[in-house]
N, C-alpha and C positions, 0 to 999 in steps of 0.2 A: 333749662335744667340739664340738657345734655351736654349744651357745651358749658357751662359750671362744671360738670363731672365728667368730662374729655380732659378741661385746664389742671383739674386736681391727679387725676391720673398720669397726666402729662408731666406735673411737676414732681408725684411722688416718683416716678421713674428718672428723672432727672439728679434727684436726691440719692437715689437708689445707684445711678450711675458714679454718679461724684464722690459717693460712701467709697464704693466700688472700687472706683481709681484710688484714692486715700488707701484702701488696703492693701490692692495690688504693688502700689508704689513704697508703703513701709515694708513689705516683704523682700522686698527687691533692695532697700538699703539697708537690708541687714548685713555686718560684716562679721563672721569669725574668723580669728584669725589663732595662734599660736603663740602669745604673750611670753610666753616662759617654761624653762625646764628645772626645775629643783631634784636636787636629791633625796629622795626620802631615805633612803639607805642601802648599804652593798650586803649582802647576805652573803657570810663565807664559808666553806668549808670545813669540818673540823680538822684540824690540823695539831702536830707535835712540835717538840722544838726542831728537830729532826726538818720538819719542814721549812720552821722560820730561818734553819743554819742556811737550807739551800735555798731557799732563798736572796737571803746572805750574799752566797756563791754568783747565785744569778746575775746579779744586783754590780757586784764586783768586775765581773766579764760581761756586762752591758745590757742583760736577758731580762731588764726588771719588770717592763711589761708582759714579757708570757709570762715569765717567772706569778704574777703578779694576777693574771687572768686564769693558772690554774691554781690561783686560792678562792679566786670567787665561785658562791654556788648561785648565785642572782644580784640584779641590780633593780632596786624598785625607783622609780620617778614619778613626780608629780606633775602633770601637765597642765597649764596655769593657761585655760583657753578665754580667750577674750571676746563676747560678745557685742558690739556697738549697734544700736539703733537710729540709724538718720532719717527716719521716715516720720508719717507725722500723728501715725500711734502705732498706742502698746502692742508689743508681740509677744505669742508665746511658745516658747520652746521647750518640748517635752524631751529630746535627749537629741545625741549626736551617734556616729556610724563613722570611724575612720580607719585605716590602715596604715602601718607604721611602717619603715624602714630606720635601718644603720646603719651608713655607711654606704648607701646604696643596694643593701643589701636586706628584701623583704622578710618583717619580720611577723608576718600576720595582722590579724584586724581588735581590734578597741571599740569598747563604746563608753559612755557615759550617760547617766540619766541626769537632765537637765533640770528640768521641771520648775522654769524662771519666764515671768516674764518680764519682758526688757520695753523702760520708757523710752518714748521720743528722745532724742538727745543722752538717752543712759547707755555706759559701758559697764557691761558686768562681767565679773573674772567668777570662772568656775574651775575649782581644781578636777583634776579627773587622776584616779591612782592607775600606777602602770605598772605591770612585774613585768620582768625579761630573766626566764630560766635561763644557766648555764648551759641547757643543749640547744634553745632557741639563742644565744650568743655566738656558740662557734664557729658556723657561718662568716657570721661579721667582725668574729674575735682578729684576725689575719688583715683587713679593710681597718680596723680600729688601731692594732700597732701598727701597721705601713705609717696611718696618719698620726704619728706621737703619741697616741691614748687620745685622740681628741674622738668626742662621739660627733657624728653628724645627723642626727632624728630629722625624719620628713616626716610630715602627718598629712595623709591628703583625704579626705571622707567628705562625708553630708550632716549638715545639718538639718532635721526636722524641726518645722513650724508646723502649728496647727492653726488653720481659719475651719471656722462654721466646720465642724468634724473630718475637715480634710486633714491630710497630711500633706506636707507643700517639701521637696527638698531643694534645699542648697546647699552645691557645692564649694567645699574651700579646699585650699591646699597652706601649708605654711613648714617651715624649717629654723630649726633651731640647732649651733653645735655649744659643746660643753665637756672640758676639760676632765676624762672619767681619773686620767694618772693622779690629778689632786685629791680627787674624794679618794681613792683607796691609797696614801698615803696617808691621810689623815684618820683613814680608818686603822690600818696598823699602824701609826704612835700612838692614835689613843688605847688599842689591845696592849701597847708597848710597855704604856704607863702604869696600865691596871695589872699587869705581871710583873 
């Protein structure tokens, strides 16, 4: 009877190891990464025509990106972060923790609440909203026209898993740039139209 109940303990800890590895190892092949940056929208200014003349003016003598970054009062973005599981079960992740820059230039920390879990073999895209104040801009306003209006976004943070009431983090980092001089063209022709 004892070694009957040596072999059975023997093997549930074996099982219990093997579980064990299977979790350690799907935690470990989790990837997030940075899929995408959309525009949600440019929040401007109130402004006169007064403004849009000098603009105008700017625009004329070559100034169209300052001219054009003191009409913005913010830019909001949607960060389209991409989840993968290669491990060989489900995980679940309650939110992420990251830090943004512009242009190389820090622009504070972000988070998201996840609250997904992700299958074996599944990628899941979660949008996360981002505002960026005109005074958290000007910093990186001077870093954004050097580079033509192009933005350069790094995101580098943690992501939380949870096993058995732990919290587990992993780290990712990823970068996306994207063209801001097109959306706020398109932002004023379409105010262009509607006046």
């Amino acid at each position: 009877m004892n070694k009957a109940a040596g072999i059975v303990i023997a093997l549930i800890l074996v099982i219990l190891v093997i579980i064990g590895g299977l979790l350690a190892y799907s935690y470990m092949q989790i990837n997030v990464s940075l899929n995408d940056v959309e525009f949600h929208s440019i929040d401007l200014i109130s402004f006169s025509f007064t403004d849009l003349l000098s603009l105008g003016f700017d625009a004329l003598s070559g100034n169209i990106l300052e001219a054009a970054f003191d009409l913005i009062d913010g830019i909001n973005l949607n960060l389209i972060f991409g989840l993968t599981n290669n491990g060989f079960l489900p995980v679940y992740i309650p939110d992420i923790a990251y830090d943004l820059s512009l242009n190389g230039v820090p622009m504070g920390q972000g988070s998201s609440v996840i609250d997904a879990t992700v299958n074996p073999g599944q990628t899941k895209q979660i949008t996360a909203f981002q505002n960026f104040k005109k005074s958290s801009l000007i910093p990186a306003a001077s870093a954004i026209i050097a580079d033509g209006g192009m933005l350069d976004l790094k995101v580098s943070g943690t992501a939380y898993f949870k096993l058995l009431n732990l919290s587990i983090p992993v780290p990712f980092e990823s970068s996306k740039q994207i063209p801001i001089i097109d959306e706020i063209k398109k932002k004023l022709s379409g105010m262009e139209e509607q006046n």
